[in-house]
N, C-alpha and C positions, 0 to 999 in steps of 0.2 A: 504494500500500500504506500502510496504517497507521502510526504510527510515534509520533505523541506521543500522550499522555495524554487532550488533549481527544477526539480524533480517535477512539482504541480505545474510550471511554467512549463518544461519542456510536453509535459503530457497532452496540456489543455491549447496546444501552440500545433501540434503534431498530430491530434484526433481529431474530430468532430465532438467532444466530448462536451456535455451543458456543465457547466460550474455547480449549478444551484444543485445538483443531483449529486458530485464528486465533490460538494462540502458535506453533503448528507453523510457519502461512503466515508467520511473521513473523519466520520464522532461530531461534526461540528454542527449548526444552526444551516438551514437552510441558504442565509444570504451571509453566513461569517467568511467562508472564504473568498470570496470578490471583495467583501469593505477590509477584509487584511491584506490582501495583495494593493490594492488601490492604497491602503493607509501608508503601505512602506515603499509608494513611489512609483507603483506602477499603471499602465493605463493600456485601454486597448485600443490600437490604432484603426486606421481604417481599413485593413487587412483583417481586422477578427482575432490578432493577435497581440500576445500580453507581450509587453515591451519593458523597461526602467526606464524611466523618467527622470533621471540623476545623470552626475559623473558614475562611470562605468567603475570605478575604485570604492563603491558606496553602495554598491549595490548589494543588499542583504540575500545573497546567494542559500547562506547555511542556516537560514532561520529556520525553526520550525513553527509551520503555521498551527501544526497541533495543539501547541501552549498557548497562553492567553498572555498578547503584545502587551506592552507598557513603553505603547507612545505616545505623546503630543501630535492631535492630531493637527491636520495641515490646515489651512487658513484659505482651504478653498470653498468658493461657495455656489451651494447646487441649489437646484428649481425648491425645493423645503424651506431652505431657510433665506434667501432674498424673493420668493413668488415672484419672480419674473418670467417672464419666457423663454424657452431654450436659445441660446445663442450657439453659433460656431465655436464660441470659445469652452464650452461646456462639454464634456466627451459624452456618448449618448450613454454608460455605464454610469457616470456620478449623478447624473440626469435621473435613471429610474433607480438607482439609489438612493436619490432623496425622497423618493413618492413616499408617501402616508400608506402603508399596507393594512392598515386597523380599521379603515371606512369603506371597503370594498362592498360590491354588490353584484351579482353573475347577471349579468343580461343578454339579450340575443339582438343582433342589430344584423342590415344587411348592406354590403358593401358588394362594390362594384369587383369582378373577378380577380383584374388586371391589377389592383390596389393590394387585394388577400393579396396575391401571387410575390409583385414586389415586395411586399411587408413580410412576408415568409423569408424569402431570399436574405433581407437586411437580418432577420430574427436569426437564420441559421449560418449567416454569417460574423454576426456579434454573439451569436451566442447570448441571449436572452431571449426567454417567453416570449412569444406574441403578445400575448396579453398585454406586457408590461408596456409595451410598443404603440398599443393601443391606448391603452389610458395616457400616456406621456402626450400622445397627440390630441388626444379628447381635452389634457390640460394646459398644453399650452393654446387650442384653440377658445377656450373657455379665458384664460389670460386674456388671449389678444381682441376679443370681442365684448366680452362681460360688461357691461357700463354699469361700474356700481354707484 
């Protein structure tokens, strides 16, 4: 089983494999192992894969994501805590990172083929749910029109 840094990065870089299911296999919380990789620097690019975000000499190779970090987290700010709308500058992982997962609610809507089909593509190429994909654009379109 997986356990440091290099090892989850190389796996999750090299499969098709979801995060949110291989923090499961790994004793952890559902979304712990994406906010611990992202906490110690790391991001995923527009490739779908998990990069360092540092000087290459900083790069916490031998950590074990198994344990529980004791960092200072970073001073970046996602769609949760400024309620703004997604920017460029936002990666689309710290983006449904920040969602609120406590107010959810299952519903059925219909979309046009050609929309599902792209939004797949983007989903199994970041490696995130649909769903999450979906709500992120329900909220930043809810942002950018909402006149409160």
């Amino acid at each position: 089983m997986y356990k440091y840094v290099m090892d989850v990065v190389q796996y999750l870089n090299s499969s098709n494999a979801n995060i949110y299911s291989l923090s499961e296999e790994m004793g952890l919380g559902k979304t712990s192992l994406r906010r611990k990789l992202i906490s110690l620097g790391y991001e995923l690019n527009s490739d779908g894969k998990w990069v360092f975000n540092g000087k290459p000499e900083n790069e916490p190779l031998n950590t074990d994501l198994t344990k529980r970090l004791s960092l200072k987290k970073k001073n970046k700010q996602t769609p949760k805590q400024n309620n703004k709308t997604l920017s460029k500058e936002i990666s689309l992982y710290e983006a449904v990172m920040g969602m609120d997962y406590n107010n959810q609610i299952r519903t059925t809507i219909v979309v046009e083929e050609e929309l599902v089909h792209k939004t797949k593509q983007i989903a199994e190429r970041s490696k995130l749910k649909l769903s999450d994909l979906y709500s992120l654009a329900l909220h930043d379109l809810v942002e950018q029109y909402d006149s409160k």
